[in-house]
N, C-alpha and C positions, 0 to 999 in steps of 0.2 A: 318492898320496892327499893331498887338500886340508881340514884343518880347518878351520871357521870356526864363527862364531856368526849365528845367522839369526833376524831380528825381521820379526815384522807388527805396525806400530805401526797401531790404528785410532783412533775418538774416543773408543769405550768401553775396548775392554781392548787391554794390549800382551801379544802372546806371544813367548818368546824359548826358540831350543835351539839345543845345538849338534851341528852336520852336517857329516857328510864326503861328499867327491867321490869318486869311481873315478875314471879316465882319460877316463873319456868324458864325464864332465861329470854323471853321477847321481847322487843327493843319495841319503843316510842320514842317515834324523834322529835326535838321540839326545832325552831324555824334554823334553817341551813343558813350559816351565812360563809360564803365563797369571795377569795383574796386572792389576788394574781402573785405568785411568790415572788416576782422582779420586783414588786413595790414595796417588799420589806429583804432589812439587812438577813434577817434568820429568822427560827421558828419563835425563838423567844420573844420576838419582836413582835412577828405577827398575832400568837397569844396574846400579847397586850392589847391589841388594837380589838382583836374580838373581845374582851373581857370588858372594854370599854363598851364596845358596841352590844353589849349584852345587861350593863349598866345595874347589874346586881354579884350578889357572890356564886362564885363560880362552885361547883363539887370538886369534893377536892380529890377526885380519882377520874382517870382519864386512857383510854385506849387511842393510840394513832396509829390508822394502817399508812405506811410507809412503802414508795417504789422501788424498791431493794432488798438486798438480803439486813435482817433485822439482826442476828447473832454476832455482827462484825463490830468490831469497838468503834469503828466512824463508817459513819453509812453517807456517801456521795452521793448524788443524784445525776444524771445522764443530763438531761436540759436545764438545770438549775446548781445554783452556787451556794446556795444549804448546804451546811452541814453539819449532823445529828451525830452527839458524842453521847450513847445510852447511858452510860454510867452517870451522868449529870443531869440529865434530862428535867429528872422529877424535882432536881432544886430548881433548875434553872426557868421552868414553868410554875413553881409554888403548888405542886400536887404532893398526897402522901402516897398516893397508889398508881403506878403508871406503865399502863402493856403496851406493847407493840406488837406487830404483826402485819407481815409480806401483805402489800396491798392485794393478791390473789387469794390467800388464805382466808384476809376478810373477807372477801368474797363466797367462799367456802361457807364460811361462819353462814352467812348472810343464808346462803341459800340453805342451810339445814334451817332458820326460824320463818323463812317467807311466808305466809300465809298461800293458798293454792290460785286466788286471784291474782297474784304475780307470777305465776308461772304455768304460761300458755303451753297447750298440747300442737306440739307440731309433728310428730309420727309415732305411732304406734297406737298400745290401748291407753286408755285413761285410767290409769291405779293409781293407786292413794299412794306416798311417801312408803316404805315399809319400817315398823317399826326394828326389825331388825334386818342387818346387813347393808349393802354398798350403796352408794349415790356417786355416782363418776360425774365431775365437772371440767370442762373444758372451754375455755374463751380467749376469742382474738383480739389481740391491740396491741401495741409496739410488738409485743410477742406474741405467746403462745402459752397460756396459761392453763394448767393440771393441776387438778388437785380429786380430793377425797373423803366423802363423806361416808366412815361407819356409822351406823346407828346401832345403838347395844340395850335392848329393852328400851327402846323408843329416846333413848339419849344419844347425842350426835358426838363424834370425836373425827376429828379432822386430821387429816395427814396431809400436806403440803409436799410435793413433787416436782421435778424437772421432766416430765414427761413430753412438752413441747422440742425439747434438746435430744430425742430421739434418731435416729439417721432415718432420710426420706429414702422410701422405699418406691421404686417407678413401679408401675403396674401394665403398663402400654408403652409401645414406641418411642411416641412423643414425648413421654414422661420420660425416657430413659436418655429423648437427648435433652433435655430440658436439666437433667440432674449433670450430662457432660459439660454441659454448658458454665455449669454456675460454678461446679468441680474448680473451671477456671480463673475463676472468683475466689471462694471460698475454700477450697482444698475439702473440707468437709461440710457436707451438706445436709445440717439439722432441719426435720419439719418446718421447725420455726423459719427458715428461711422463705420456704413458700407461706405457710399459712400464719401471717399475721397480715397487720397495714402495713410496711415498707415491703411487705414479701410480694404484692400484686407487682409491685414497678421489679422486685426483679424477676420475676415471672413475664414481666410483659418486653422485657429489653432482652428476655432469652428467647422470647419466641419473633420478636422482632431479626435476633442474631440469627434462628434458625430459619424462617422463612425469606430473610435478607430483604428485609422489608423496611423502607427511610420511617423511621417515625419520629414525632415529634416529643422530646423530652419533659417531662408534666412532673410536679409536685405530686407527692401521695395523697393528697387530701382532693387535689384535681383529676386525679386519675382513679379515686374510688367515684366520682362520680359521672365521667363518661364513661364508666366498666358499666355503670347501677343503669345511668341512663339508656345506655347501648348506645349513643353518638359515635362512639370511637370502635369499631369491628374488632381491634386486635384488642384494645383493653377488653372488652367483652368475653372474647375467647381465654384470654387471663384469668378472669374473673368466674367463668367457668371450670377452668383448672384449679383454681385454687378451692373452691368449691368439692370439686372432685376428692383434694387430697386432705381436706377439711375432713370432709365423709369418711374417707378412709381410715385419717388417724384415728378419728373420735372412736371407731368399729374398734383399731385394734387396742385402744387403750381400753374400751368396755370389755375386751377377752380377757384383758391383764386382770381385771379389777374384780371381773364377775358383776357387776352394781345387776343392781335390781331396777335403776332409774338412770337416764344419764340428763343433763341441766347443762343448756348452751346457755351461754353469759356475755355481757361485753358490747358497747355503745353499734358498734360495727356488725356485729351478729342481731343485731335489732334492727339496722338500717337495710339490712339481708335478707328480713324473714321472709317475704312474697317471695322472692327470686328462689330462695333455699327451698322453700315449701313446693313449688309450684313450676319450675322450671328447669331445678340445678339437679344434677347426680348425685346430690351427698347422700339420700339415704339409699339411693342404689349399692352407691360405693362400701355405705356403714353395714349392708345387710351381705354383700358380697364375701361372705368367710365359709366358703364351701358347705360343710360338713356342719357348721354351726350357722348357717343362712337361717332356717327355720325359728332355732334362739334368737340370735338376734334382731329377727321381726315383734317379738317379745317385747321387747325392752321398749317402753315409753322415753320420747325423749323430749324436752318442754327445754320452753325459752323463759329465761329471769327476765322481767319487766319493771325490778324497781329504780324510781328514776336517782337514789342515791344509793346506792348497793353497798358502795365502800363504806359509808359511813353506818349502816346498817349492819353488815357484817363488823364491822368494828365495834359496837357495843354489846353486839352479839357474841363478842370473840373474849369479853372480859372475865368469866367464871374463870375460860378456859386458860387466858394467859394469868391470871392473879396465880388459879391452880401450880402454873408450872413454875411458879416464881419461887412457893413454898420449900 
């Protein structure tokens, strides 16, 4: 049995608990406790306060998954004024053992240990994990997140990817002016610009541009929920499209990848599931590959439902990053 301490550091809040392994690499979390990163100076700081709040000694090895790329000598954060200098880290926390890994990768992790009660069947057939070969992952939130689970004689090895930074590819009309539109914008037009949470408002200001239609300008956090509600018609048809090209990618990254299984992920992809199941084109879209339509009706594709994934994936991720440290 492996104790350590498991962080998901993001730009709003840090969560930290601590988790033990079995033999096989499965995580047990013990109580989560979550800290808004504006109420502490740095990570150091906020360490302390958990260590206090946890009012015993801490293991002294510790995985943090991290919103950024992890390889960089100072790692920045997008909505917060952290900033992570790895090479210090492990003094500067009182750890002897200390990994890191791309908050999506945890995620990764996460889903090759889940138990199968966390990951609902939303199309296809109901097969088991395969002991060997591909598990394609994909999930929305500020981005567009890809990753990749081999399994090699039923052991998982993770490849982390920029597969959301793909060029959108239109499929219909609309799509094609929708992609001229944003052209105007962005010069180049990655996936990830439609299919994350800020990608609805510009999906929905491009179809406001093309149907020249007054709308009223909404927060992404207000505008995923009259898309969800259906209140607002054009967020709706947004929401729709995005859906659309959700389907799509996820289809052409499963051709790239070959998986055997593919695992949607990601707070927002949960808040979606009736609409995605029961309403939207995404698996019209994910099954629409000519010549390989029939395969990809094949492919089981399930939704992560654990309610701490990063931090899960991050304990889950420690064999592998101690591994790469060697």
């Amino acid at each position: 049995m492996t104790e350590l301490i498991a962080a998901d550091i993001g730009g709003t809040n840090a969560r930290f608990c601590r988790a033990t392994l079995d033999a096989a690499g499965v995580p047990t979390l013990g109580t989560v406790r979550k800290y808004l990163v504006a109420d502490h100076a740095g990570l150091a700081d906020c360490w302390r306060v958990f260590a206090r709040d946890e009012a015993g000694a801490l293991p002294d090895k510790a995985v943090l998954a991290v919103a950024g790329p992890v390889r960089d000598e100072v790692i920045k954060f997008t909505n917060s004024h952290w900033v992570l200098r790895p090479a210090h880290l492990a003094a500067e926390l009182g750890v002897a053992q200390l990994g890191l890994v791309n908050d999506f990768e945890a995620v990764a992790h996460a889903v090759a240990r889940l138990p199968k009660d966390n990951l609902s069947l939303l199309f296809g057939p109901d097969d088991p994990f395969p002991r060997d070969g591909a598990v394609t992952v994909v999930g929305i939130g500020t981005g567009l997140g890809v990753g990749l689970v081999a399994f090699d004689n039923g052991m998982p090895h993770i490849v982390a990817t920029e597969g959301g930074h793909t060029d959108f590819a239109p499929l219909d009309r609309l799509e094609g002016q929708i992609l001229d539109h944003l052209r105007g914008e962005f010069r180049r037009v990655s996936t990830e610009r439609i299919v994350c949470g800020p990608g609805l408002n510009n999906l929905y200001k491009a179809l406001a541009a093309i149907t020249h239609e007054k709308i009223e300008l909404l927060s992404d956090a207000d505008l995923w929920t009259v898309a969800i509600d259906g209140s607002n018609s054009l967020a709706r048809t947004a929401l729709d499209r995005l859906c659309l090209t959700y389907g799509s990618v996820t289809g052409d990254i499963a051709l790239v990848h070959g998986p055997r299984h593919v695992v949607l992920v990601g707070g927002l992809t949960q808040r979606l599931q009736d609409y995605l199941v029961n309403e939207s084109g995404f698996h019209s879209r994910f099954t629409a590959k000519g010549r390989y339509e029939a395969l990809m009706r094949t492919i089981p594709i399930r939704l992560a439902n654990h309610p701490e994934i990063g931090l899960y994936g991050a304990a889950a991720a420690y064999r592998e990053t101690m591994n790469d440290r060697r």
